[in-house]
Every structure is written in structure tokens, then in C-alpha cells.
N, C-alpha and C positions, 0 to 999 in steps of 0.2 A: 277811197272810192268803194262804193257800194258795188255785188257781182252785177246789176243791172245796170249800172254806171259805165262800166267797163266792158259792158258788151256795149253797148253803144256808142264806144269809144273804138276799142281793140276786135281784130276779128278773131275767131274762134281761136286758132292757132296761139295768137300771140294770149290772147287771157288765160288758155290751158298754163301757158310757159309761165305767166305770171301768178296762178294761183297755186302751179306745183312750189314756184320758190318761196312764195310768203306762207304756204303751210309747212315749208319744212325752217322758218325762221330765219330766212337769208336774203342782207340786203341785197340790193343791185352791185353795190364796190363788194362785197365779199364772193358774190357769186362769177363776177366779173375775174377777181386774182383769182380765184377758184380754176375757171377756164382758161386763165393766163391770156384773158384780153383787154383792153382799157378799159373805164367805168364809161367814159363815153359811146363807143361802141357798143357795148351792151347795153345803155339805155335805150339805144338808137335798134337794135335787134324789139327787144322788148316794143317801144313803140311801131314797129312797122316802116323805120326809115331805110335800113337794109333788112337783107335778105343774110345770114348767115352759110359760109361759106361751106361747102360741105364737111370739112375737118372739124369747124366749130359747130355744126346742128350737131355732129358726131357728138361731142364736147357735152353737150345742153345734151343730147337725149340720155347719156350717161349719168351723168347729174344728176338729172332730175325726172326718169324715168317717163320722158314725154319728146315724141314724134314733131320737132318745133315746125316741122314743113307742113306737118299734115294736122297739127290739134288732136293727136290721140297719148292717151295713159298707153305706155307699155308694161 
């Protein structure tokens, strides 16, 4: 998907999280054992169907240097 594809799709938050992990070259299953949670779960983060608990946004802001609550670069 194209960055205008995905904003039309994804809100700010979740595109930030998604364009941090595919610029640093990592699937969703690698980033997922990465954070030590299941590949479904983090797809389901990634698309907007939960909300990431606060120990795992911790996880994801560590990662990948982005604010998953709030759609900001740290």
C-alpha cells in the first residue's frame, strides 16, 4: 500500500507505527517475537483492533522510536 492508501485506511498513530517498522525492515511475525507477543496480536495492534496495553506501547515505543498512543517520532 501506498503512504496515501494507508492513511485512508490507518489513523495517524497506527501508520506512524507502521512506517517506523517497514523502514527499519521488519516483518510483523519478527517484530511481534521481537516484543514477545503473538503475530496475531500485533497485527491486530497495527490495524486498530486493540489498543496496546501499556507495558507493550512501552515495548513498540522502544522498538521503534515512536509514541504508538499518540503517532509521534521520539
Amino acid at each position: 500500500m501506498t503512504t496515501d492508501e494507508l492513511l485512508a485506511v490507518y489513523p495517524a498513530a497506527r501508520l506512524a507505527l507502521i512506517e517506523a517498522r517497514r523502514a527499519r525492515g521488519i516483518t510483523q511475525k519478527a517484530a511481534s517475537s521481537m516484543l514477545n507477543v503473538s503475530w496475531p496480536y500485533y497485527s491486530m495492534v497495527e490495524l486498530g483492533e486493540v489498543t496496546p496495553e501499556p507495558r507493550i506501547a512501552g515495548k513498540i515505543a522502544r522498538l521503534f522510536g515512536i509514541d504508538i498512543l499518540e503517532g509521534e517520532q521520539q
